[in-house]
C-alpha positions as CSV (number, residue, x, y, z in Angstrom):
1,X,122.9,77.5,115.1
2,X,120.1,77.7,117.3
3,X,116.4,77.7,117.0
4,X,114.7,80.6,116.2
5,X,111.4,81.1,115.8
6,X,109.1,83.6,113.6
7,X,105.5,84.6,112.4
8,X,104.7,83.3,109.0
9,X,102.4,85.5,107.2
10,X,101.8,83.2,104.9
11,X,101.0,80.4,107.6
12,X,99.8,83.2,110.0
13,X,101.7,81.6,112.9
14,X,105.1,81.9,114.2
15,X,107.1,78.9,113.2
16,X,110.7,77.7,113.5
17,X,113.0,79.2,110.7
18,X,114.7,76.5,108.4
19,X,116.2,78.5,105.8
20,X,116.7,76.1,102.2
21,X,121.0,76.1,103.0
22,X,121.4,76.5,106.3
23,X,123.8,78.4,108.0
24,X,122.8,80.3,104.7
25,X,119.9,82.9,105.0
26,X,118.5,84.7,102.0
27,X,116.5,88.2,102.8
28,X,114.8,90.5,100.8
29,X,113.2,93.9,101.8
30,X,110.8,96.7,100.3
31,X,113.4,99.5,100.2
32,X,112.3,103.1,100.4
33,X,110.3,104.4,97.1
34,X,113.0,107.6,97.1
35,X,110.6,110.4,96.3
36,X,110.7,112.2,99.5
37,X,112.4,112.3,103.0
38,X,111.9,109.0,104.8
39,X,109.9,109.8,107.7
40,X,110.1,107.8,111.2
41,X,107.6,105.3,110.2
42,X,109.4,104.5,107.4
43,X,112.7,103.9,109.7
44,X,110.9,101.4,112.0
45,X,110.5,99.2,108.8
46,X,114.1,99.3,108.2
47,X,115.3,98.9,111.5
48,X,113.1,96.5,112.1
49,X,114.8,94.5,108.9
50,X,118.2,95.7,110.8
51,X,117.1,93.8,114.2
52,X,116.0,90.6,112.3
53,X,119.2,90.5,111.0
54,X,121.6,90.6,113.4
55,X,119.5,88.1,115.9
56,X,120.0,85.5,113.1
57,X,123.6,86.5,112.9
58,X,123.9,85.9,116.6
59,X,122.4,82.9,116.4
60,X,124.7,81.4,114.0
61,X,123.3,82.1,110.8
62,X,124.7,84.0,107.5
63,X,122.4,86.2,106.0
64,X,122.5,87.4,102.3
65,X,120.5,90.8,102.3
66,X,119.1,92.3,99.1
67,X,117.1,95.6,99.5
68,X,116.1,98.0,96.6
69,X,115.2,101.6,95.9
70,X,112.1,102.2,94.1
71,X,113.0,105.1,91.5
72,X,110.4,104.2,89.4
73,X,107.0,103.2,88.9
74,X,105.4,103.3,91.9
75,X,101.9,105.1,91.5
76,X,100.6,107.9,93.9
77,X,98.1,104.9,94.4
78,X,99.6,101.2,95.1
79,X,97.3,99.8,92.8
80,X,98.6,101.3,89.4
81,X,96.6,104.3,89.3
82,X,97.7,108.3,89.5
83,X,101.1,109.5,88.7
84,X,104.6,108.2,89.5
85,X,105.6,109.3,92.7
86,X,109.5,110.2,91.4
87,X,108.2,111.9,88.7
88,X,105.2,114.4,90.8
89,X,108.2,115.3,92.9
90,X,110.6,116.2,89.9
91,X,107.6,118.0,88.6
92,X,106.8,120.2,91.6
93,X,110.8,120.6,91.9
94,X,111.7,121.3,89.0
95,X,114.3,118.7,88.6
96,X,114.7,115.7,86.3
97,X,113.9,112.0,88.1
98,X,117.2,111.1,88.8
99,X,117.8,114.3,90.4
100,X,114.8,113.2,92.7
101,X,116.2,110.0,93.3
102,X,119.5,110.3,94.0
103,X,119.0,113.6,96.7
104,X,116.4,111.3,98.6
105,X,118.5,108.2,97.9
106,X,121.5,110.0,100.2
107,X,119.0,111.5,102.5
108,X,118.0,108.4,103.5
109,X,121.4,106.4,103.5
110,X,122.3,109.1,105.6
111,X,119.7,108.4,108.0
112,X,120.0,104.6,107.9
113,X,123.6,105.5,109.4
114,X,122.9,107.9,112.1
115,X,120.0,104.6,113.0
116,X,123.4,102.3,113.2
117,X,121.2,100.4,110.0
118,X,123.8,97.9,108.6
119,X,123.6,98.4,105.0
120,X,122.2,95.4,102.7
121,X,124.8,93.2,101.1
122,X,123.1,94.4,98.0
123,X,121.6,97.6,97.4
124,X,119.5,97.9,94.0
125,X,117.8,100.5,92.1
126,X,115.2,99.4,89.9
127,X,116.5,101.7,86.9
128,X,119.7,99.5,87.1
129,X,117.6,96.3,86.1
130,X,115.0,97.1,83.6
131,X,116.5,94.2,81.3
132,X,116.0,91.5,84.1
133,X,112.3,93.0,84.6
134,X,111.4,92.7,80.7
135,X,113.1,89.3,80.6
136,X,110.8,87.9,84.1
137,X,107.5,89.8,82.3
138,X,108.5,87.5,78.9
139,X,108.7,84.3,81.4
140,X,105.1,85.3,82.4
141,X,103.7,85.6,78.8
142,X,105.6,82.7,77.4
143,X,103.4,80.4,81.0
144,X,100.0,82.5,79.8
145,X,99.7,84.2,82.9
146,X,99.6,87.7,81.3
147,X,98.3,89.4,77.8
148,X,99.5,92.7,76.1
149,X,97.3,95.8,74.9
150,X,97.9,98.8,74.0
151,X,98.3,100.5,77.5
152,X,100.6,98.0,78.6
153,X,100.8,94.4,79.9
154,X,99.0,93.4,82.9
155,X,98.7,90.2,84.6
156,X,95.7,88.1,84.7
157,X,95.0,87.7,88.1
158,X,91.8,86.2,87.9
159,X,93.4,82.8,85.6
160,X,96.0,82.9,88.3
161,X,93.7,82.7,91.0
162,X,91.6,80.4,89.7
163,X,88.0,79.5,90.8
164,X,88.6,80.1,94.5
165,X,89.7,83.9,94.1
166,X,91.6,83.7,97.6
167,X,94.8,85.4,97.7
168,X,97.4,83.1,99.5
169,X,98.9,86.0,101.6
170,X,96.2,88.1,102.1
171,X,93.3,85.5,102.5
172,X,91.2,87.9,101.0
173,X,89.2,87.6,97.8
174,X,89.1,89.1,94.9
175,X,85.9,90.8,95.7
176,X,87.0,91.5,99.2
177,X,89.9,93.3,97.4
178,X,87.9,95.4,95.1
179,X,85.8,96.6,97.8
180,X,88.9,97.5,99.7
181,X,90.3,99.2,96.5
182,X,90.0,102.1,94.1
183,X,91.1,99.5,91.3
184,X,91.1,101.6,87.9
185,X,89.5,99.6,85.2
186,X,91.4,100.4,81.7
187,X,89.2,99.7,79.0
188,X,91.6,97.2,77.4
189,X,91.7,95.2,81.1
190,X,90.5,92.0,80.9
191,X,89.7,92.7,84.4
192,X,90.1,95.7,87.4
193,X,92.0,93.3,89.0
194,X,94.6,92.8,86.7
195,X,98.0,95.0,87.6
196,X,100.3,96.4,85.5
197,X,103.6,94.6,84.5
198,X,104.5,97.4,81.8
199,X,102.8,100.1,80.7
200,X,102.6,101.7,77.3
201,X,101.7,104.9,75.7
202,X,102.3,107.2,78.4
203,X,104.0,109.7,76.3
204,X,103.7,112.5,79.4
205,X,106.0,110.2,81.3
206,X,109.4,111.2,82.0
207,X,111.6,107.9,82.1
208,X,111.2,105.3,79.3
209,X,112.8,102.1,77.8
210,X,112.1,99.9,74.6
211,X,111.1,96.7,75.1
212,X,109.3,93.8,72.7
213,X,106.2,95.6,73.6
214,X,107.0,99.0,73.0
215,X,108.4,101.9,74.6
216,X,107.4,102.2,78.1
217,X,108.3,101.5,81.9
218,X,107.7,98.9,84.3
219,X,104.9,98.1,87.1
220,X,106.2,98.6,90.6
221,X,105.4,95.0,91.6
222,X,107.4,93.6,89.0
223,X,110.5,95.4,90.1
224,X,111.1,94.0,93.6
225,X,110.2,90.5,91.9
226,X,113.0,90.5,89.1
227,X,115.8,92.0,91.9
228,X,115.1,89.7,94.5
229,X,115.6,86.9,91.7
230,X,118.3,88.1,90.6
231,X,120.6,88.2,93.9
232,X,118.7,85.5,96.2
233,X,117.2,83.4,93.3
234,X,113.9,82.2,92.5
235,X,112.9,80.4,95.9
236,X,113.7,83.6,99.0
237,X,113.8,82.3,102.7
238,X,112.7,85.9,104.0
239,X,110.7,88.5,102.4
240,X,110.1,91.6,104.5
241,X,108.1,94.7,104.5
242,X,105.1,97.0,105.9
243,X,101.8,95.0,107.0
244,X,100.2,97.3,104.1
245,X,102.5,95.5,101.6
246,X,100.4,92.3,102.3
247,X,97.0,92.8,100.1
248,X,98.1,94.2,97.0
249,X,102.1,94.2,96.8
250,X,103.4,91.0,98.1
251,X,99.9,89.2,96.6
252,X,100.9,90.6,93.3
253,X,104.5,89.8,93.7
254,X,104.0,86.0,94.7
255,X,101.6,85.8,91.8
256,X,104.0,87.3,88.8
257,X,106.9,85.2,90.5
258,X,105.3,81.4,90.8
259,X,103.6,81.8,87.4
260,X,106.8,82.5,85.9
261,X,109.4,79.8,87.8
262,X,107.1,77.1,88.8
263,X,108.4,77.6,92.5
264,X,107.3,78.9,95.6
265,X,108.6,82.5,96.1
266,X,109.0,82.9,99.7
267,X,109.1,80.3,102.5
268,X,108.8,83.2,105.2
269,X,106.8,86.7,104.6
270,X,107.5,88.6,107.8
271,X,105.9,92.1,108.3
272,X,106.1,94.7,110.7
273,X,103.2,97.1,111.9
274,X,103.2,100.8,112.0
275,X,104.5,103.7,114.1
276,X,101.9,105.7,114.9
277,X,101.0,109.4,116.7
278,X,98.0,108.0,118.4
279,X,96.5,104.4,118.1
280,X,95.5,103.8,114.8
281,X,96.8,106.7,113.3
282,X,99.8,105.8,110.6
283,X,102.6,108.4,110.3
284,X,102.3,108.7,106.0
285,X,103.2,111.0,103.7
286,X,100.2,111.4,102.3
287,X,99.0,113.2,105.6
288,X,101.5,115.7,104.6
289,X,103.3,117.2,107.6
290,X,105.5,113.5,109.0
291,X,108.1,113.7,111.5
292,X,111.7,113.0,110.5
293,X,114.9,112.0,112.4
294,X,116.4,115.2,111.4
295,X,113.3,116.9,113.8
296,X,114.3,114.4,116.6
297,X,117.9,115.8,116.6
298,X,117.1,119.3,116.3
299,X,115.0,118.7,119.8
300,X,118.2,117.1,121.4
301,X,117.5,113.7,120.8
302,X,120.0,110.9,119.7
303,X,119.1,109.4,116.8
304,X,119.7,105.8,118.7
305,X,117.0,106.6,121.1
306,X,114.5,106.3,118.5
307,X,116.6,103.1,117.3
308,X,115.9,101.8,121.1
309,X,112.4,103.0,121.2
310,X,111.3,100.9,118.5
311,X,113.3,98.1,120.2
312,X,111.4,98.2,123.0
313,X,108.2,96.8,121.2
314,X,107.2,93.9,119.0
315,X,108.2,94.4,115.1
316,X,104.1,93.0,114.4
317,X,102.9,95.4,117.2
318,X,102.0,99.6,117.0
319,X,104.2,102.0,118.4
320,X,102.7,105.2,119.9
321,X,105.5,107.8,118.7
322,X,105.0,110.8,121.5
323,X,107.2,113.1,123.5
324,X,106.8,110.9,126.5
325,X,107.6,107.6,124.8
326,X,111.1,109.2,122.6
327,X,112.3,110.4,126.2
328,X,112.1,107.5,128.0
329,X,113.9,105.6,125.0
330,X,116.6,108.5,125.2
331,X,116.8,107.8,129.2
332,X,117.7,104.2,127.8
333,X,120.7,105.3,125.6
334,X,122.1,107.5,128.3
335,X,122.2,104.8,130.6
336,X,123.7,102.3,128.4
337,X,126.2,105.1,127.2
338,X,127.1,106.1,130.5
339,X,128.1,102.4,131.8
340,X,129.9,102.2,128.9
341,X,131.8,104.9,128.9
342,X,133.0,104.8,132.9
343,X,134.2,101.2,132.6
344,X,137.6,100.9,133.1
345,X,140.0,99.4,131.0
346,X,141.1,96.4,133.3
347,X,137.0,95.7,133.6
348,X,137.0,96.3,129.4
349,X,139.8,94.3,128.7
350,X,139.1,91.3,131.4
351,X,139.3,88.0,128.9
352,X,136.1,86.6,130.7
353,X,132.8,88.1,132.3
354,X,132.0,87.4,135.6
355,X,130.6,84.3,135.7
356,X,127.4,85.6,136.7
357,X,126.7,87.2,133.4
358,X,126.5,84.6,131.0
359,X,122.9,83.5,132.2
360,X,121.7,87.2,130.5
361,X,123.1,86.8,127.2
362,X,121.4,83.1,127.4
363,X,118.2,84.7,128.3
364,X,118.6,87.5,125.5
365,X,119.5,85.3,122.9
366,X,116.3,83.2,123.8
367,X,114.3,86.1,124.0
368,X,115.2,87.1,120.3
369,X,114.7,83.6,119.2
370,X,110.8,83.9,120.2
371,X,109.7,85.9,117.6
372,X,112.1,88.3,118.0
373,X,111.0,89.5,121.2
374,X,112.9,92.8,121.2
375,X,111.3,94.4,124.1
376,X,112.3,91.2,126.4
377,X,115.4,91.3,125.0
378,X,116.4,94.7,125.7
379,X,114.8,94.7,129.5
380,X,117.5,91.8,129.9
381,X,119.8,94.3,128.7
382,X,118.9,97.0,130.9
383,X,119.1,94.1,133.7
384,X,122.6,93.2,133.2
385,X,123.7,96.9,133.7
386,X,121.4,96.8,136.8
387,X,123.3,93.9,138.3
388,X,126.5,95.0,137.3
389,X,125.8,98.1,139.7
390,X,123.9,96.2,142.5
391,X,127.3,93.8,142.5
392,X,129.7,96.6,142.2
393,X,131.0,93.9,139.4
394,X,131.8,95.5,135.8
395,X,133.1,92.7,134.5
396,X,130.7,92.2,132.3
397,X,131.8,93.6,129.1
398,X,132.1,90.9,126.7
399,X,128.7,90.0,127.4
400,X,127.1,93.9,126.8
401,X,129.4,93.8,123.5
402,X,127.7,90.3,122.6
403,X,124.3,92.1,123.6
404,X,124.9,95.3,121.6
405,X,125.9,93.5,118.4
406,X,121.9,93.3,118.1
407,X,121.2,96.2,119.9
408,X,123.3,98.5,117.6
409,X,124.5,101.6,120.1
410,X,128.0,101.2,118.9
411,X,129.1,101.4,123.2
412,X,132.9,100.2,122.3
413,X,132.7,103.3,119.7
414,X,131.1,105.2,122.3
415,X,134.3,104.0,125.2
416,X,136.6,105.0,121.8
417,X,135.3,108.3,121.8
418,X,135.9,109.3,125.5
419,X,139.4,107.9,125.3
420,X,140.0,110.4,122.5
421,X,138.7,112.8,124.1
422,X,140.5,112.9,127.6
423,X,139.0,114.7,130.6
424,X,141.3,117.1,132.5
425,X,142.9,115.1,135.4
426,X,141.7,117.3,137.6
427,X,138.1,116.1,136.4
428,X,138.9,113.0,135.8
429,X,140.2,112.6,139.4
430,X,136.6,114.5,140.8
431,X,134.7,112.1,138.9
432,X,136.1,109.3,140.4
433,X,135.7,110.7,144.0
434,X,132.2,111.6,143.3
435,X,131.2,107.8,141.8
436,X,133.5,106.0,144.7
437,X,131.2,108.9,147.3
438,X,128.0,107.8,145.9
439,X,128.4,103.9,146.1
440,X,129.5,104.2,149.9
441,X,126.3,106.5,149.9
442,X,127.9,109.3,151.1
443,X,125.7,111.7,149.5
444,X,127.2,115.1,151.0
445,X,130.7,114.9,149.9
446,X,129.0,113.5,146.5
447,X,127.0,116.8,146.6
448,X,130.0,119.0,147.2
449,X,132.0,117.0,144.2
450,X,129.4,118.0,141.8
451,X,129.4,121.3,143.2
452,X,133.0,121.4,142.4
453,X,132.7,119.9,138.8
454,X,129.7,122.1,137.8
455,X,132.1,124.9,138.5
456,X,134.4,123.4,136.4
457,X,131.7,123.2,133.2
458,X,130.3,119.9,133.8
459,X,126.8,119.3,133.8
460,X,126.2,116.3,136.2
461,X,122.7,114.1,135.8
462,X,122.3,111.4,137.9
463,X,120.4,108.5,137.7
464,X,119.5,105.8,140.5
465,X,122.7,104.0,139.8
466,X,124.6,106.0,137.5
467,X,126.0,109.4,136.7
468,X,127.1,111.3,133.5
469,X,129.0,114.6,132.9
470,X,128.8,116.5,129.9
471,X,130.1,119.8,129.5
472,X,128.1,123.0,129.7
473,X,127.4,124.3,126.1
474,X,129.2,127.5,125.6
């Protein structure tokens, strides 16, 4: 294994990652709340999660990953207050909940794919494990941390805290919090800052179980607590999510789970920033109109360009989502795609790179393993491609497989795909007279060749060192 290195939220600096088992990595992530399509903000989350991942894997560690799907409890507000988010959209639909969830549950699993998202180990919906989320709220009564009332059982945040009232995540106090907050106060709260662990007598409400309190349904902070428990177990080496998560969800989250086990929670919060249409603007759903992926490939772009757009920055930086930026990510894919395709296969199936090319997976693997430094890692990338075509020396393909294990374009499915799908001879031969034309810079028989092929229904783009031909749409 090799170093790697990561910001801590909880430290608030980026530290070396020594997971409790090593090579064993435990990770948890906020999955989707499945009331709606995921839009593209929500995406860079998950593939953010997605390039975390796989840099550990290529650094030699093996990582457990638990994610869940929110089908329940999660107010319109993430502080407990307004409706349930499911259960608006199975109003307004006319469908029952688990209609809801499962039609946005496939929407997005289908979207994860098309992104080249590795799907978590484990995949858990919180309707699946009510039991373990009454049995973790019983822990936290039986340790005092939490009373019951009529409108449900809420956690008392303020004992938890104790006199300091400084949240260990957030660094904020309780009174910064408030301010920050439209905290509902119930009149059976001890306090507005106490959050719900299960709530009662909320007869409107469409999904409810018994429990030793009554009939009812659980908090939405309690859920990701008792699933991440259950898989990873009571102490997590990773916790991921949005930076939004940090002041009320995670908070909430480390509290119910340490009062209950005794043990820290999480050794490593690690969050991601937004996407965004212009800086400072978050892409939400609750602006109403929010772009999906299914937009971006209706406009002609490949969903892996928006994969290698949010590559190209830092996972605790904003990106700027515009035309400009989504094109020059889709100039990326192309060029990747097209060196991979044209490789032949004695430089494909050459046992060892040139020996040239080992010094850029070295400097992409150390570029991951500084804070997953995605953008550094994929110009090293683009590099290697350069220098492949400034050497006229393709042998370079178990290194750009190596690369693309983190970078996730799928280029030997992408070679697999042209070999099934042979070109004509006579355009195959062309092709080949056209690239051999253009690296002796011989630019007028290359210009006569594509002449040739675009009578033949082959579009031809070039680029400074490459060239791709697609047929003509009929």
């Amino acid at each position: 294994m090799k170093p790697f290195h990561i910001f801590n939220t909880l430290s608030r600096t980026v530290e070396e990652f020594r997971p409790l088992d090593p090579p064993n990595v435990s990770l948890y992530s906020c999955g989707p709340t499945v009331y709606l399509p995921q839009h593209l903000g929500n995406m860079r989350a998950f593939l953010f999660v997605d390039a975390l991942k796989r840099a550990l894997r290529l650094s030699g560690y093996r990582v457990r990953h638990v994610m869940n799907i929110t089908d329940v409890g999660h107010m319109t507000s993430d502080e407990d207050a307004g409706e349930d988010k499911i259960e608006k959209t199975a109003r307004a639909e006319g469908k029952t909940p688990r209609e809801v969830a499962d039609h946005y549950t496939t929407l997005f699993l289908r979207d994860a794919d098309m992104l080249a998202i590795e799907r978590p180990d484990v995949l858990c919906r919180a309707t699946d494990h009510i039991a373990d989320m009454v049995r973790l709220i019983e822990r936290i009564l039986e340790h005092g941390y939490a009373y019951v009332t009529p409108s449900g059982v809420y956690f008392d945040v303020e004992k938890w805290r104790g006199p300091s009232r400084v949240g260990r995540l957030s660094r904020q106090s309780l009174d910064e919090q408030y301010a920050g907050q439209r905290l509902e106060h119930s009149p059976d709260k001890k306090s507005p800052h106490d959050f719900a662990l299960w709530v009662l007598n909320q007869p409107r409400h469409l999904m409810q179980w018994d429990s030793p309190w009554g009939r009812g349904y659980p908090g939405w902070h309690i859920e990701c607590s008792a699933m991440s428990m259950k898989y990873l177990g009571e102490t997590i080496d990773i916790h991921t999510g949005g930076t939004d998560h940090i002041p009320v969800h995670h908070e909430n989250e480390i509290a119910q789970s340490e009062s209950a086990t005794g043990q820290p929670f999480v050794r490593y919060f690690v969050h991601n920033a937004f996407l965004v249409e212009k800086e400072g603007t978050k892409i939400s759903k609750s602006a109403g109109k929010f772009p999906l992926l299914s937009d971006l490939v209706a406009s002609g772009i490949h969903p892996l360009a928006f994969r290698l757009l949010c590559f190209g920055a830092k996972y605790r930086s904003e990106i700027v989502f515009n035309d400009e930026a989504i094109r020059a990510a889709q100039k990326n894919f192309e060029y990747f795609a097209e060196f991979a395709r044209t490789l032949g296969d004695v430089e494909a199936g050459a046992p060892q790179d040139s020996a040239w090319a080992g010094e850029y997976r070295e400097r992409f693997v150390e570029a991951l393993n500084n804070d997953l430094n995605t953008p550094q890692a994929l110009a090293v990338a683009l590099e290697l491609v350069a220098e492949a075509y400034r050497r006229d020396d393709r042998r370079v393909w178990n290194t750009l497989s190596e690369l693309d294990s983190v970078l996730g374009l799928d280029l030997a499915g992408l070679r697999k795909a042209v070999r099934a799908a042979e070109l004509p001879p006579e355009v195959a031969r062309l092709i080949e007279e056209r690239q051999a034309a253009r690296r002796d810079r011989n630019y007028k028989l290359a210009d006569e060749l594509r002449r040739r092929l675009e009578e033949l229904g082959y579009e031809v783009r070039d680029t400074r060192d490459s060239s791709s031909y697609v047929p003509k749409a009929v």
